[in-house]
C-alpha positions as CSV (number, residue, x, y, z in Angstrom):
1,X,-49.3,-20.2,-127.9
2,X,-46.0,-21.3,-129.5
3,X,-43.8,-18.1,-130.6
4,X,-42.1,-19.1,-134.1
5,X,-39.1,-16.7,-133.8
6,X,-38.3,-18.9,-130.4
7,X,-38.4,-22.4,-131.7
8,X,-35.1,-24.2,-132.4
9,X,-34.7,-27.0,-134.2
10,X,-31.8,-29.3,-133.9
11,X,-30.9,-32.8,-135.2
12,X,-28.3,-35.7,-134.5
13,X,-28.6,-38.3,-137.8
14,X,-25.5,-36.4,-139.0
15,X,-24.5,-34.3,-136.2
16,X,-25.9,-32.1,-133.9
17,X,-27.0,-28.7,-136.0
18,X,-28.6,-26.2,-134.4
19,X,-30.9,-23.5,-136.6
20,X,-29.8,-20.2,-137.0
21,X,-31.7,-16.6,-136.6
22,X,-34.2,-19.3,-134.6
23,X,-33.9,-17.9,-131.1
24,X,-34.2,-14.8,-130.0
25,X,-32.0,-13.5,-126.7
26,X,-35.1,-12.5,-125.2
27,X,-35.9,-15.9,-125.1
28,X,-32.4,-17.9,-124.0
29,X,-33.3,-15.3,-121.0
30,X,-37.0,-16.7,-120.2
31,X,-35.9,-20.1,-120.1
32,X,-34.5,-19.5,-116.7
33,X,-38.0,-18.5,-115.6
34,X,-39.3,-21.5,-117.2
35,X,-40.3,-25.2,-116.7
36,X,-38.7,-28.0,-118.7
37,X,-40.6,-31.3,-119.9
38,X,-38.7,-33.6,-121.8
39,X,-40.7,-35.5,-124.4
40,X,-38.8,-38.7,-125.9
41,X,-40.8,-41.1,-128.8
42,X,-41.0,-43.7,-130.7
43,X,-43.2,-45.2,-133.3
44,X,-43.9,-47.9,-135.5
45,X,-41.2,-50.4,-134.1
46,X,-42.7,-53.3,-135.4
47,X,-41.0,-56.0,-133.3
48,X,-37.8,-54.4,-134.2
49,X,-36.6,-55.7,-130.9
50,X,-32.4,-56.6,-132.3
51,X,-30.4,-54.3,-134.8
52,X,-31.0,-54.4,-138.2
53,X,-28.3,-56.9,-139.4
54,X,-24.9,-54.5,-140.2
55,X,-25.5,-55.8,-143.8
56,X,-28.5,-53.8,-144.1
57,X,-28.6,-51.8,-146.9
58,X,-30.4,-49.5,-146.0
59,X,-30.5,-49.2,-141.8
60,X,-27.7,-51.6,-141.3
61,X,-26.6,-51.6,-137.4
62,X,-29.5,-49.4,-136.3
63,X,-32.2,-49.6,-133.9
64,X,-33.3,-52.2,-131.1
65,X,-34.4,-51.8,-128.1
66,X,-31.8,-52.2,-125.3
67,X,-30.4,-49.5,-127.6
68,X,-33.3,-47.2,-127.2
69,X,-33.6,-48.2,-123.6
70,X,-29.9,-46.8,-122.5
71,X,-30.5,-43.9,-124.2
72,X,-33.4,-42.9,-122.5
73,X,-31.8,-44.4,-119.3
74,X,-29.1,-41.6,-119.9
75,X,-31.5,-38.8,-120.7
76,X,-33.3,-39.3,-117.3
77,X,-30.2,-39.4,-115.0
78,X,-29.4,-35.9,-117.5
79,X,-33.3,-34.7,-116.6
80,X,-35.5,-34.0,-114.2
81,X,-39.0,-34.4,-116.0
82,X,-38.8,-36.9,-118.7
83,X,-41.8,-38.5,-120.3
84,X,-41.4,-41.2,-122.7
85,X,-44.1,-41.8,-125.8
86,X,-45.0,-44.1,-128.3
87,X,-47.5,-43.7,-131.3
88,X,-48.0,-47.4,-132.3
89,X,-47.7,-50.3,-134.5
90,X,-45.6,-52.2,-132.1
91,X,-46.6,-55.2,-133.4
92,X,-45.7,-57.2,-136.8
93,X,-41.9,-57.5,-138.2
94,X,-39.8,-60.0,-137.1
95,X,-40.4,-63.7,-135.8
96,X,-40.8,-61.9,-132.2
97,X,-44.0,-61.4,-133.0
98,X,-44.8,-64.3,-134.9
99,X,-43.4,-66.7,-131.9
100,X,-44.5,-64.5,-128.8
101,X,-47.9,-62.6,-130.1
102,X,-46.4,-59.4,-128.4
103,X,-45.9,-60.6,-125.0
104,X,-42.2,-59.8,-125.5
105,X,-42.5,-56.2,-127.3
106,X,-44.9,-55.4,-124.7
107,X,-42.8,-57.0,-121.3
108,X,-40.0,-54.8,-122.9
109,X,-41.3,-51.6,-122.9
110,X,-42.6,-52.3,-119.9
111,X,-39.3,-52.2,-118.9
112,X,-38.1,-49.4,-120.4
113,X,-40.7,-47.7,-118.5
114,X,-42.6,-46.1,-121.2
115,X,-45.4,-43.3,-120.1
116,X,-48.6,-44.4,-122.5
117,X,-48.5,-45.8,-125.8
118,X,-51.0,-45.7,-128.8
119,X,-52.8,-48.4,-130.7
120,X,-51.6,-48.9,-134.3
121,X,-53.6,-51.0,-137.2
122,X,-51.0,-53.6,-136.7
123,X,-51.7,-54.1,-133.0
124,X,-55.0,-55.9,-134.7
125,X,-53.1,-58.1,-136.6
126,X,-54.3,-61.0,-134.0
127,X,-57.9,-59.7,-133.6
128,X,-59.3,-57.6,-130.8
129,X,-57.9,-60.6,-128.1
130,X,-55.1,-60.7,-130.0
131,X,-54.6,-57.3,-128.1
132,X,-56.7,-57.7,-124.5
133,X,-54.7,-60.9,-124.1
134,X,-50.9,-59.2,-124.6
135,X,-52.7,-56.3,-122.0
136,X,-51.5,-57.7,-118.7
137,X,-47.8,-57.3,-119.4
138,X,-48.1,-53.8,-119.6
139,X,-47.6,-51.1,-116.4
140,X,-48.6,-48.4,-119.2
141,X,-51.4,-47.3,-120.6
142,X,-52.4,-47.7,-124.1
143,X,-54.3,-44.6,-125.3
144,X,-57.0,-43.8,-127.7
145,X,-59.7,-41.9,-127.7
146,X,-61.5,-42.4,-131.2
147,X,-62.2,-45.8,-131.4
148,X,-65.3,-46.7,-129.8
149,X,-65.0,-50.4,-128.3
150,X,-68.2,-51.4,-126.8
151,X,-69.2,-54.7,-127.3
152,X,-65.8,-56.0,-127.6
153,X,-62.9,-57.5,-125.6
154,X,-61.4,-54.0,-124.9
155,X,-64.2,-52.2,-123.5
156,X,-63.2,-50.4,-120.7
157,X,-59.4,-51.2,-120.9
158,X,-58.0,-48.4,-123.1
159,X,-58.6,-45.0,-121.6
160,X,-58.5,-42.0,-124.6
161,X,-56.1,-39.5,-122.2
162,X,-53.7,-40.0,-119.2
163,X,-52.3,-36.6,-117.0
164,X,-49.0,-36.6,-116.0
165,X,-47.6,-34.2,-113.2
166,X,-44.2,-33.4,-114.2
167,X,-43.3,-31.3,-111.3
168,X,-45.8,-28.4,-111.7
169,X,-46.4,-28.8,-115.2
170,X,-49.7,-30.9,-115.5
171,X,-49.7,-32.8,-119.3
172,X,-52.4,-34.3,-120.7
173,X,-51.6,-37.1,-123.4
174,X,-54.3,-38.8,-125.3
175,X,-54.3,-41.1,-128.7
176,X,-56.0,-41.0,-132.1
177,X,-55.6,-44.0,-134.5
178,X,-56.3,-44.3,-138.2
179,X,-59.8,-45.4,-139.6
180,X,-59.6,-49.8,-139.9
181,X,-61.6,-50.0,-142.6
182,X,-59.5,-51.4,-145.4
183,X,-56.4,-51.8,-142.7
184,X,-57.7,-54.6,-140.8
185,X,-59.6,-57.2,-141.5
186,X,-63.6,-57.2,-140.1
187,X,-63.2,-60.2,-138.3
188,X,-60.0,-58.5,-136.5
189,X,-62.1,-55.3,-135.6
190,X,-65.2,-56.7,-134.8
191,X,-67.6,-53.8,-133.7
192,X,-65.2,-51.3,-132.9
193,X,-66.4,-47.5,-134.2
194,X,-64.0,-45.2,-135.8
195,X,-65.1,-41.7,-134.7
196,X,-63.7,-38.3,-136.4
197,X,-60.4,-37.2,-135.0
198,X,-60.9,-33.8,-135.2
199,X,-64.7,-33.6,-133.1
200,X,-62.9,-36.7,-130.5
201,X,-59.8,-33.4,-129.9
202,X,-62.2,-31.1,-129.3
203,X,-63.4,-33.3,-126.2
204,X,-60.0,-33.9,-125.2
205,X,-58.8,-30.4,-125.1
206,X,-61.8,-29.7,-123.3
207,X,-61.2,-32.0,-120.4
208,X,-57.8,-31.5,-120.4
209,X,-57.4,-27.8,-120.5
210,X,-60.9,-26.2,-119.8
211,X,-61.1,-28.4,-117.2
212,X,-57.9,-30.1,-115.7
213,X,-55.9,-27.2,-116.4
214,X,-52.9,-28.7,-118.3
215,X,-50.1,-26.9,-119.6
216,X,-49.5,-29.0,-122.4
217,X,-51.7,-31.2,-124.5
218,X,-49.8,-33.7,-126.4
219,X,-51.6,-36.4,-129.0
220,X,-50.4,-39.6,-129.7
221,X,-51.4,-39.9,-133.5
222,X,-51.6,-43.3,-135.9
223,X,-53.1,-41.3,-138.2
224,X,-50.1,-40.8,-140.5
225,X,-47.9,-37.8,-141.5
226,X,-49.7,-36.8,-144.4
227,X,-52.5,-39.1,-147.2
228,X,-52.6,-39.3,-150.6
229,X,-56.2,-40.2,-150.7
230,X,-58.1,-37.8,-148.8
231,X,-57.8,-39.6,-145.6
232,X,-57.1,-37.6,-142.2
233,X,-53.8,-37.4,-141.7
234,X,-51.4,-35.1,-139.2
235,X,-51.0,-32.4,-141.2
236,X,-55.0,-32.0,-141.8
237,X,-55.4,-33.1,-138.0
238,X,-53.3,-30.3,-137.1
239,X,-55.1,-27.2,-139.1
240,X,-58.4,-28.9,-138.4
241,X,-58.1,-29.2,-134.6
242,X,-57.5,-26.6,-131.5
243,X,-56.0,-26.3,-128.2
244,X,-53.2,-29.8,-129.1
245,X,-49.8,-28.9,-128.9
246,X,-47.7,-31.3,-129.8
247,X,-48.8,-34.4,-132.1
248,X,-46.0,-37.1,-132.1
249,X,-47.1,-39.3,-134.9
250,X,-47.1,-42.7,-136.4
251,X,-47.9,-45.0,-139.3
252,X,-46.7,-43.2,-142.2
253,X,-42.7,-44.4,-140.9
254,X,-42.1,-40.7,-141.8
255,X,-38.3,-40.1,-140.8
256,X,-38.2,-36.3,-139.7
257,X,-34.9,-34.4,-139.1
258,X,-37.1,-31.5,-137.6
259,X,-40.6,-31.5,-136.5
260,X,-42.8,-29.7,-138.4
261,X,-45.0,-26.0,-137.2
262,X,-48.4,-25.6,-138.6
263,X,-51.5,-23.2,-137.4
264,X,-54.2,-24.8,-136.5
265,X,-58.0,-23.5,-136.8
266,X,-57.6,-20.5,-134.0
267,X,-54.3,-19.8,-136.0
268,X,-51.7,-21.1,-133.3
269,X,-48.9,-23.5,-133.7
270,X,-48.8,-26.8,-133.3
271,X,-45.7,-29.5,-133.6
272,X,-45.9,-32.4,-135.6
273,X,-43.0,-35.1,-135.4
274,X,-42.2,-38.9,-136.5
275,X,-38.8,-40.5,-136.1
276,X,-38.9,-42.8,-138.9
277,X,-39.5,-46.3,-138.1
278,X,-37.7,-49.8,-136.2
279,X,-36.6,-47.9,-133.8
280,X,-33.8,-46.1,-136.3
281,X,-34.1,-43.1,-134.1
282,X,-35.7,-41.5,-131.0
283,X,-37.0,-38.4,-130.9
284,X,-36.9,-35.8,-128.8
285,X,-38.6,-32.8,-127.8
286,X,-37.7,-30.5,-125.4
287,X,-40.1,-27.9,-124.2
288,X,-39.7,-24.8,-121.7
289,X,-43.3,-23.6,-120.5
290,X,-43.9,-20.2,-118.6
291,X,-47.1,-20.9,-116.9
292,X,-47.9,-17.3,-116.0
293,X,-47.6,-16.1,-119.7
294,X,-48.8,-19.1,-121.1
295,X,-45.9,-19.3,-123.5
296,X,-43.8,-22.2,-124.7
297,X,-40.7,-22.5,-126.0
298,X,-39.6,-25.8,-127.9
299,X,-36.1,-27.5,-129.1
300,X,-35.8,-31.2,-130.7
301,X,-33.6,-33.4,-132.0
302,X,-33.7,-36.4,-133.8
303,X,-31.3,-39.3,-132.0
304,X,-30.0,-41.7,-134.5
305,X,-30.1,-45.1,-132.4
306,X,-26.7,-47.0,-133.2
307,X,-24.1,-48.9,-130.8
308,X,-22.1,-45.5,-130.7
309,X,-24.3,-43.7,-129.3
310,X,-25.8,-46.2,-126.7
């Protein structure tokens, strides 16, 4: 259960400013006792692999990905457990993707030694092939758990969860996408199923805590921050669902200086965060477990991605 008086909340697209009246003493003194997982994300890069030109108006000089990569090259010589997300949409953008179908997002990340990965709308952009084809120059998984894909080209090749051992912490990561239905074209998504978010969590927690026994569940969600139409988003994902604790999200390009804390169904908290889009900005999500009380403690920051800083 996540303790709101110990959660601090830090950002870096302006400085680094840490909360106030956040953080107890009490619990600066646990985190000796603790054990540290470093989450880092992206999501929605969208074949952002250069910069934004510096004439930009709006994200001029930020982003790309040997940006992102020395970043998170200099977080893991700074960290012993590291594990390094993204939500989807890598697809679509640039003429990357138009001239390489993926195969050069994909041999990238593979490169930057990303964890698991999610599957965005715009990964359909070339059909279900389009996808299953780019799959073999990948050394990561890419999650999801509620589309069903029997019958098709990716039957069998996209697992829902992956468990990471992080020296003893045990975390269990699995994806959710957005419903395709007026996203993606039929012929794109075939026969693939959408199934509800909420009842597909509800399985995962149930392999993953009941019966692996993580510490942590963490959700890779395309479903988008929040909908103006009544479809499932984060926030109703989060106070719908139980047992997830951490849902880094995607779609929406929601840029957010600090993650946001709901309750979910059983009343306990749950982190919610989305670093924008392009690779702007990593995030990052630093969480101290006590496995014997079965509390967590949890600081982020938001890390603007420019040549400075790289």
């Amino acid at each position: 259960m996540w303790n709101r008086r110990d959660f601090l909340k830090s950002f870096g697209l302006g400085g680094l400013l840490l909360g106030t009246g956040l953080v107890s003493k009490s619990a600066f003194a646990s985190k000796n006792k603790m054990q540290k997982i470093c989450l880092l994300h992206t999501n929605d890069l969208h074949s952002r692999i250069e910069p934004f030109p510096k004439e930009d108006p709006q994200f001029g000089g930020l982003g790309g990905f040997a940006r992102i990569h020395a970043m998170v090259e200099k977080i893991r010589k700074q960290e012993e457990q590291v594990l390094l997300l993204d939500a989807g949409d890598v697809f679509q953008g640039t003429p990357y993707f138009n001239f390489f179908q993926g195969e050069a997002e994909f041999k990238l990340m593979s490169k930057m030694k990303y964890d698991a990965g999610n599957i965005g709308n715009h990964e359909f952009d070339n059909g279900v092939k389009g996808i299953s084809s780019k799959l073999k120059y990948l050394n990561f998984p890419l999650l999801n758990a509620n589309y069903d894909f029997s019958g098709t080209d990716l039957e069998g090749k996209i697992p829902p969860y992956k468990i990471f051992q992080k020296g003893d912490l045990k975390i269990g990561v699995f994806g959710v996408g957005v419903d395709l239905e007026g996203l993606v074209e039929p012929q794109n998504r075939e026969t693939i199923v959408y199934l509800d978010p909420v009842d597909v969590a509800d399985k995962m927690v149930h392999i993953l805590k009941n019966e692996q026994a993580c510490d942590l569940v963490v959700c890779l969600s395309h479903l988008g921050y929040k909908s103006n139409i009544g479809e499932m988003c984060d926030i109703d994902f989060a106070k719908k669902s139980s047992g997830v604790d951490v849902i880094i999200g995607g779609h929406s390009h929601t840029l957010m200086e600090t993650p946001d804390r709901l309750l979910n169904r059983d009343g306990e908290e749950v982190i919610i965060n989305q670093v924008g889009w392009a690779g702007i900005a990593l995030g990052r999500i630093d969480l101290y477990i006590d496995k014997k009380e079965k509390t967590k403690i949890a600081s982020s920051k938001l890390l603007r991605v420019e040549a400075s800083i790289a």
